[in-house]
Phi, psi and omega in degrees: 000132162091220210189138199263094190247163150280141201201097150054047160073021148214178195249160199225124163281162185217135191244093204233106166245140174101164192301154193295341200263345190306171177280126175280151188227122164229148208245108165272119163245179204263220188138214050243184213096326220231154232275177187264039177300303194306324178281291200289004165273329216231325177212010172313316180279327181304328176273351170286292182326323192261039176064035159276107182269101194276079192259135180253116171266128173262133174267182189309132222062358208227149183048237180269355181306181184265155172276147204311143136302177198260293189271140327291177185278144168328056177263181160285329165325323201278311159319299196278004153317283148336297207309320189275343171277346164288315177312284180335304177274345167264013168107340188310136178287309207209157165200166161248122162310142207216090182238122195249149147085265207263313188292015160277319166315288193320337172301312175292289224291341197272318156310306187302327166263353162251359215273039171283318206279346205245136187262332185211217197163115192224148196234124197233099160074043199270111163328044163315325177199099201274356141317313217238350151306298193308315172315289185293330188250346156333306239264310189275345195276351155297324186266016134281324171290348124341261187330297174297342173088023181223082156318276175315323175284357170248353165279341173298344198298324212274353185243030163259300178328331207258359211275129177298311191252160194293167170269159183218193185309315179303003171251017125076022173344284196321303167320318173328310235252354187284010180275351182275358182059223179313334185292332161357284210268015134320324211254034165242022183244167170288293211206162199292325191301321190293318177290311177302326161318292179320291203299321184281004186260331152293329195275332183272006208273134165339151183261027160258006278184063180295085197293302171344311186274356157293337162293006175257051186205053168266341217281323207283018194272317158294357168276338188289346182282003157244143157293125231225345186298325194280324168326317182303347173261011095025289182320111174254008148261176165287157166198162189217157190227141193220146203185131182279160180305339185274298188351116173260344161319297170279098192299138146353296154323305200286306156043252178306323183293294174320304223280326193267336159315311207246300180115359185311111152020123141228126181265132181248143184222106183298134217014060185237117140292217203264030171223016180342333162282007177255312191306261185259072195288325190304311189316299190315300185308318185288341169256015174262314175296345189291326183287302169301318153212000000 
């Protein structure tokens, strides 16, 4: 399922389910890197079935997309570019956006610079300012390290949480937290069913479907480290932000932040971490269609 289109001097895959007449949807995902295999398994038919024409994109270099070029170099503009030349070539007049994680920032920016194309704009668990993820999420991943019986590794967590000034990439947060090992990717689940969910929706994944080329968006990773939070009132559409209650990507704070900016919706999806369309896909549809249409 779906097609290899050119888009802005490479080929970019595209995963496009439900009627041609349906309301467009179009799905950023984050990572960054890492491909939208995981959203269209898990709720690409539900949203199709209820009349979405749902397109899920691996952006460039990544998953089935052609592996990046060397020109141009690998920015976020450049994405969103991809993003607008895509609308174009399949013909959409207008779409609502779906931006998860890192792809939510891409989402702000791509509103802010398009937004004659966007009728609406949903920010799902979104990498808005990664201070202040690092902040909120640190913290437990020290009361695992704790847990685990590795003290110095949870006191480095508690003392990047701790940092007077913000953090940004070159201080490699994420390494603090790679001593929980396989337990890592506890802290984007609910609960172990919700993690076990992710991992069978991979395992189901093409054997065309190149995991491997997600680092080739690693550059992009100091960009998530600008704050994106003051943009939002900005926003010259409608928009809604949706997070499962376990998430730890969307800090409390950014939240709260939302909410007094745009005035906007927050859909919360109850024993949902930060994959909450994995988690809990019936739930994610109904409060992306309540929004939508």
């Amino acid at each position: 399922m779906g097609q290899r289109l050119r888009i802005n001097g490479t080929g970019i895959f595209v995963d496009e389910r439900g009627p041609a007449g349906g309301d467009p949807v179009l799905f950023i995902h984050g990572g960054p890197g890492n491909p939208s295999w995981d959203f269209m398994e898990s709720v690409g038919d539900l949203l199709a079935e209820r009349g979405v024409r749902i397109i899920g994109v691996d952006q460039r270099g990544v998953g089935r997309s052609d592996a990046l070029p060397e020109d141009p170099a690998l920015s976020v503009p450049v994405l969103i570019d991809d993003f607008e030349q895509l609308r174009e070539s399949l013909g959409i007049d207008a779409w609502t956006i779906i931006g998860h994680s890192s792809g939510g920032a891409y989402a702000v920016d791509y509103a802010l610079a398009h937004p004659e194309a966007i009728t609406g704009l949903i920010l799902d668990c979104p990498a808005l300012d990664t201070d202040a993820t690092d902040r909120h999420r640190l913290p437990r991943a020290a009361a695992m390290l704790d847990a685990a019986g590795m003290p110095e590794a949870a006191a480095r967590c508690r003392e990047l949480a701790g940092s007077e000034r913000r953090l940004t990439a070159e201080d490699r947060s994420w390494e603090a937290m790679t001593p929980l090992g396989d337990r890592y990717l506890d802290l984007f689940f609910a609960d172990a069913e919700g993690r076990r969910r992710y991992e069978k929706s991979t395992e189901a994944a093409p054997d065309d479907l190149d995991w491997s080329k997600s680092w080739s968006h690693h550059p992009l990773l100091t960009d998530m480290y600008v704050d994106r939070v003051p943009l939002l009132a900005g926003l010259a559409m409608p928009s809604m932000l949706v997070h499962g209650d376990a998430d730890l990507v969307a800090a409390p704070g950014l939240i709260d932040a939302y909410r007094k900016s745009t005035g906007g919706p927050v859909a919360t999806i109850a024993h949902a971490g930060h994959f909450s369309f994995v988690e809990r896909p019936a739930e994610y549809v109904d409060a992306i269609l309540d929004f939508v249409r």
